[in-house]
N, C-alpha and C positions, 0 to 999 in steps of 0.2 A: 577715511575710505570705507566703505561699505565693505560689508561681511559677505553678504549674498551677492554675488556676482551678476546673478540673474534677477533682481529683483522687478525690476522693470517689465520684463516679459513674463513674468509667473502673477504680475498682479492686471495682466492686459485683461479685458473686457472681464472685471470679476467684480465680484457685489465687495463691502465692505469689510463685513467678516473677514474674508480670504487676505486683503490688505492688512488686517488688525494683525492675525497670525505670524502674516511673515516680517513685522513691524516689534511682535514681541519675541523672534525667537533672534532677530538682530539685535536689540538690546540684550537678552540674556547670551547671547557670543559671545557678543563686545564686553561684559561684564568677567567674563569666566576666563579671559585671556590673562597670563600668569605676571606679569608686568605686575599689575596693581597689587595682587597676593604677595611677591616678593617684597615688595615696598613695603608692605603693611607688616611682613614677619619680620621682617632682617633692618636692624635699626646699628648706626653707629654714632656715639657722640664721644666727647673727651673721651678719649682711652679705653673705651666699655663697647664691647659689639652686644647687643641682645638680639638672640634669635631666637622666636616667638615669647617661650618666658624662661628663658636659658639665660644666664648673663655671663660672660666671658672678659677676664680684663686681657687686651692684649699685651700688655707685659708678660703675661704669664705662657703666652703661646709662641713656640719658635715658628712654625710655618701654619699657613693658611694654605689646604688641597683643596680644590674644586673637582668633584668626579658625579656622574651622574650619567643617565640615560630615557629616553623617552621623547614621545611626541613634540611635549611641551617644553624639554632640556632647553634646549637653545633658546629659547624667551627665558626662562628662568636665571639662565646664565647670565644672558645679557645683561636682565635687571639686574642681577647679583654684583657685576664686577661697573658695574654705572655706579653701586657703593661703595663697593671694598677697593677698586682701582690694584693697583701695583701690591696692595699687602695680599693680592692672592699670589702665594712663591709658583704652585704650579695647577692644572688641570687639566684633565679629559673628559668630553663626555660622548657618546655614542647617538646619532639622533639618525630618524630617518633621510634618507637620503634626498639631495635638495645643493643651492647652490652655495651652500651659507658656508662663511669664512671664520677662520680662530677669531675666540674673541680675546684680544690679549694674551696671556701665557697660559689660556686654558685652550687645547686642541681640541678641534671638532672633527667626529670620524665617522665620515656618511654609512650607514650598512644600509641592511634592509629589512624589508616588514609585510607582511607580516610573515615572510618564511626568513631565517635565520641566512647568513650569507656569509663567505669569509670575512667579510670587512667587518660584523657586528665580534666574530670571533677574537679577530687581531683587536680591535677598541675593549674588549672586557678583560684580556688578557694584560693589555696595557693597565688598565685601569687596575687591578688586583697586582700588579705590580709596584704602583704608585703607590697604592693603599699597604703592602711589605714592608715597604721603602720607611712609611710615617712610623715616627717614635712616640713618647710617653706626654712630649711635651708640646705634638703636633697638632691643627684642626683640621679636622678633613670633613668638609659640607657637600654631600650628598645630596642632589637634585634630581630625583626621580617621578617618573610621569607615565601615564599608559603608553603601552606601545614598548615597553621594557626589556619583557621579556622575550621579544624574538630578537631587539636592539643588542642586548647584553647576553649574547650567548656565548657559553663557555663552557663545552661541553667537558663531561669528565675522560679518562683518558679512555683510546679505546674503541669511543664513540665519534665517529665520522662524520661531515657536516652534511653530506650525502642523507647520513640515516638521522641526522637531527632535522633535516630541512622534510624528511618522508612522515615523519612523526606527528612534527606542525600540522601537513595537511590533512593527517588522518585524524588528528584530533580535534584543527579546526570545523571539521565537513562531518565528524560523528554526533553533534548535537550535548556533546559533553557541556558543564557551564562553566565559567571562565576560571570558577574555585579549584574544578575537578581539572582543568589542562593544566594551572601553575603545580598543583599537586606533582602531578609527570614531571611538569618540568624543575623543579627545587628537585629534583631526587636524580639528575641527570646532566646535573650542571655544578662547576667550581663556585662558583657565584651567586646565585639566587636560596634561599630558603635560608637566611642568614649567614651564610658561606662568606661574604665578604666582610661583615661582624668581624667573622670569626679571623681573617685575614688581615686587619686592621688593629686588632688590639695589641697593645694596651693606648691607642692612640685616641684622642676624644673622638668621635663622630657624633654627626649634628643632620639626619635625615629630613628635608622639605620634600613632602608628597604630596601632588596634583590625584585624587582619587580617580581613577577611571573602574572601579569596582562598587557593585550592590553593594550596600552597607557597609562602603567602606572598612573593607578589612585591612591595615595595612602590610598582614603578611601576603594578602595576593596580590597588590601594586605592583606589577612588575615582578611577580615571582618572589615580593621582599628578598631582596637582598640582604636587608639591615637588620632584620625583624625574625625573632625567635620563630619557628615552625612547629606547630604541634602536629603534623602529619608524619607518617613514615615509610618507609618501602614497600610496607605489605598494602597502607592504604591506594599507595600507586598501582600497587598491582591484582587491586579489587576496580578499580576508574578501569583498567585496560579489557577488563572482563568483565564490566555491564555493558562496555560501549560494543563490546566484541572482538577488540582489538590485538587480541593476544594472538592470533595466527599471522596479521597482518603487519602486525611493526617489524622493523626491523629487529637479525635477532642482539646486536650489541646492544640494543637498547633494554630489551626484555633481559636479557643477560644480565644486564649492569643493575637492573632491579630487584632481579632474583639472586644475586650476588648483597646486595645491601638488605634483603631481608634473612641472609643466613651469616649477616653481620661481616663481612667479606670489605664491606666499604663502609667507615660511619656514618653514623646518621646525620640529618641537618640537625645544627645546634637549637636546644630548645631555649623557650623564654629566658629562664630561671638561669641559664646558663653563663659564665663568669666572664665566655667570651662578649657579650653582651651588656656587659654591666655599666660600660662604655659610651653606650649607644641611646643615643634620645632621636625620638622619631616622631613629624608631627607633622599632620595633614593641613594644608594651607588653603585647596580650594577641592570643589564637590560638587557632584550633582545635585545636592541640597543645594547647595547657594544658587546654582543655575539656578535651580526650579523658583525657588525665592526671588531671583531676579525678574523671573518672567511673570512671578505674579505681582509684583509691584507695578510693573509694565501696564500688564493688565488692568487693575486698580486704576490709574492714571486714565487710561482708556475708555472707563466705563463699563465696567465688566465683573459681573458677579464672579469670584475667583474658588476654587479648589483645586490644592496638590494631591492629587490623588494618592500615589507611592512616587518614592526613588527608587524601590527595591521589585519593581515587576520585570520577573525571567519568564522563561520559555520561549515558546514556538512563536516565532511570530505573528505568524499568520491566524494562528489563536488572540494573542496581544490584540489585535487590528480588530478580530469580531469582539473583542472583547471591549473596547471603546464603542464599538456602533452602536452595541445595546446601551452604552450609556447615555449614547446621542439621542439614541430615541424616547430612553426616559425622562434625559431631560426636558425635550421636546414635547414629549404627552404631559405630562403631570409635575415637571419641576424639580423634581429629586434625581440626584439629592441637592441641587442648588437651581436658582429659575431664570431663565434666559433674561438677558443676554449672559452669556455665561461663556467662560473660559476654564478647561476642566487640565490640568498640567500632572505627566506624570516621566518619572526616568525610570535607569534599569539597564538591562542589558539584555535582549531578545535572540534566538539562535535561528540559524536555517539549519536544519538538518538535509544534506545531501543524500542521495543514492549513490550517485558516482559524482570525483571529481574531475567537471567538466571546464567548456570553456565559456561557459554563461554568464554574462555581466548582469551581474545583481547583488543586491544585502540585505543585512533583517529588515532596517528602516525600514528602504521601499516596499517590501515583501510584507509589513506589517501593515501598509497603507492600504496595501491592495487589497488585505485583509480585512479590513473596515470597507472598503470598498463593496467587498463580496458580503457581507451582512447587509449593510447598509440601503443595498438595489438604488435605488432613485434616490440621490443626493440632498438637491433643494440646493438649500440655500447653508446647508450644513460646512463644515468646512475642518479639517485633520489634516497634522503632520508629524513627521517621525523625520529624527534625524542624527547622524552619529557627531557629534561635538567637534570629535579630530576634523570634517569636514571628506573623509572617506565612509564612503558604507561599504562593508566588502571588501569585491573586486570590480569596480565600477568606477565611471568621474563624475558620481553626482552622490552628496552629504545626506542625501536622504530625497524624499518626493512626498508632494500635497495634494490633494484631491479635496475637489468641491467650491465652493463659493465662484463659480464662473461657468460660462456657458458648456463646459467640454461635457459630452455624454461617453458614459464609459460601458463598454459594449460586454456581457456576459461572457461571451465567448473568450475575449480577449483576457480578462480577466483570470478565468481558468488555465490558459494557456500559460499565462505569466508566472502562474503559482505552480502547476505544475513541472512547471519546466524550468522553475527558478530563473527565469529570463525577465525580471523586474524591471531592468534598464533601460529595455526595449520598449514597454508598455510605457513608462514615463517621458520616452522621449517622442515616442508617438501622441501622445496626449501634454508633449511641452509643457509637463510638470515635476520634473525633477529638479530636486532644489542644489545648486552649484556655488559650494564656498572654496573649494582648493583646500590646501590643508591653512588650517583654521590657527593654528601654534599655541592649542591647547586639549586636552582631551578628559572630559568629566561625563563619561559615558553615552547617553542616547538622552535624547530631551524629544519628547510628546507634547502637541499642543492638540487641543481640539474646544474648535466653536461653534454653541450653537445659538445662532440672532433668537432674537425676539419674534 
């Protein structure tokens, strides 16, 4: 089954280019979805589970927990318990909300995303109680994926879901980057920033993470739950005073971090720490690997290939001009590679808001529009930007393409769209927004751009 929902209508009256593109970011989807990763980590044969290069004999282990959270949890699961069957004794994990049923004895508990909601509260609470429960001689395999941390909230006491859900949106809409909101968020929660480590030992844990973070950090996956934090309270409450947030958050929250910087609450456990010593944590799938999928694609196609980064932040709308220049040098002069040419990059791009409104839009789109607005008169050129999970934002479309087809994209329109953060609008007007649904995996923002011969 197709990934792009709209394939069909996004390659209507378009040159080839535009076809190749949405041909190679359907292969690298299809490729990034967590089925084949778990298969490839988690091995069982005679008496011996290996996961990744862990080897565990199960004689030696009384229960198997399944606990986890994120986009991609519930694919991960599935694959998971398609091998281990009945020797999982229990599980929970927390994913966005959706129609999806227990799989086996691991429960599934719908919340929400990207602002915190009670349902993601009551599933992390659960989950940190299951992880109490685990003894010396227990396994508890951890399945975490983007989308985490607003999945796995659990806030500290004190702190209301009211003023965690206020938080989320001032920090999503301040242009902060994804390193600097988990910062906030590890320092405001029972559960993230190694908190659940720390909750779990002395029981083995065994973490699989789906990266949805620039250079893979794995303490910002999801707020790392499992993973040592070398950040602190005071570094939280330097993030809340560049972005300017210190009059504007709630005040339990500001409270609860000026209390943990005068040592009042402790800190999140660091690396080196003993609750940790426990804990093996290993990333299974990447925005590297997308981007490698997509050049192989490419490759096959005909196509002179470079990854540009995985690691491009900022403004969108900078990101976007910042490919057109590329378009065009490929185009004059060949560098840095010569048409036909396929130029792939990931990342994670921000809009920064004025206010939070009711405007359906996201980086993607807003990065496209952005290459857009460099670019002036397209050709035969052709760009896309799109978020993996298959949400950009607050919108129902995974990203948006521009070029390689008859549509003219009118100046004005363009301004308007950028200005006003109304991305959605401009894509569906110009019947090029790109529509996967949620995708049941998430390895950041994938960039294609083509420019023909």
């Amino acid at each position: 089954m197709a990934i792009i929902k709209n394939f069909d209508e996004l390659t209507k009256n378009s040159n080839q280019i535009r076809k190749d593109l949405l041909t190679i970011l359907e292969y690298a989807l299809e490729k990034s979805l967590p089925e084949a990763a778990i298969t490839k980590a988690v091995r069982l044969k005679a008496g011996e589970l290996k996961i990744s290069n862990e080897k565990i004999l199960l004689s030696e282990i009384k229960n198997i927990f399944v606990i986890g959270s994120g986009k991609a949890t519930y694919r991960m699961a599935n694959s998971l318990y398609n091998i281990l069957g009945n020797r999982i004794s229990k599980g929970i994990i927390t994913i966005n909300e959706s129609s999806k049923e227990d799989i086996g004895p691991i429960k599934v508990i719908q919340a929400g995303h990207p602002i915190p909601t009670e349902k993601g509260i009551k599933g992390a609470n659960e989950i940190l109680s299951l992880a109490e429960k685990a003894q010396e001689k227990d396994l508890i395999i951890a399945l975490i994926s983007g989308g985490g941390s607003a999945l796995l909230a659990a806030p500290l006491e004190g702190i209301a879901l009211a003023d965690l859900q206020k938080t989320n949106e001032l920090l999503l809409a301040s242009g902060a980057s994804i390193n600097e909101i988990n910062t906030i968020r590890k320092h405001i929660s029972k559960i993230k920033g190694g908190r659940l480590s720390q909750i779990a030992y002395p029981a083995n844990l065994i973490s699989l993470a789906i990266s949805d973070v620039v250079g893979d950090n794995l303490s910002t996956i999801a707020s790392g739950p499992t993973v040592g934090d070398s950040t602190t309270y005071k570094d939280a409450y330097n993030i809340l005073e560049e972005y300017h947030l210190t009059e504007k958050i709630p005040f339990s929250i500001l409270n609860t971090i000026k209390d943990g910087i005068e040592g009042k609450i402790p800190e999140t456990p660091s690396a080196d720490d003993e609750v940790l010593s426990k804990t093996y944590n290993r990333i299974i799938l990447s925005n590297t690997s997308a981007l490698e999928n997509a050049q192989k694609k490419a490759v096959e196609l005909g196509y002179n290939t470079s990854i540009l980064s995985s690691k491009i932040e900022g403004p969108s709308r900078e990101a976007g001009a910042f490919h057109g220049e590329i378009a065009k040098e490929i185009s004059l002069s060949g560098i840095p590679i010569k048409p036909p040419a396929i130029v792939l990059s990931g990342g994670e791009c921000v809009v920064t808001l004025d206010k939070i409104g009711k405007e359906e839009g996201g980086p993607n789109q807003e990065c496209v529009i952005g290459f857009a607005e460099k670019m002036g008169s397209l050709s035969n050129i052709a760009f896309l930007s799109v978020d993996t999970d298959g949400i950009d934002g607050y919108s129902e479309f995974a990203g948006g393409i521009i070029g390689g087809n008859n549509t003219k994209t009118d100046r004005e329109e363009i301004e308007k769209a950028l200005t006003n953060h109304s991305s959605s609008d401009f894509f569906r007007k110009i019947e090029s927004g790109i529509k996967t649904g949620e995708t049941g995996t998430n390895v950041n923002d994938l960039r294609i751009l083509g420019v023909p011969s």
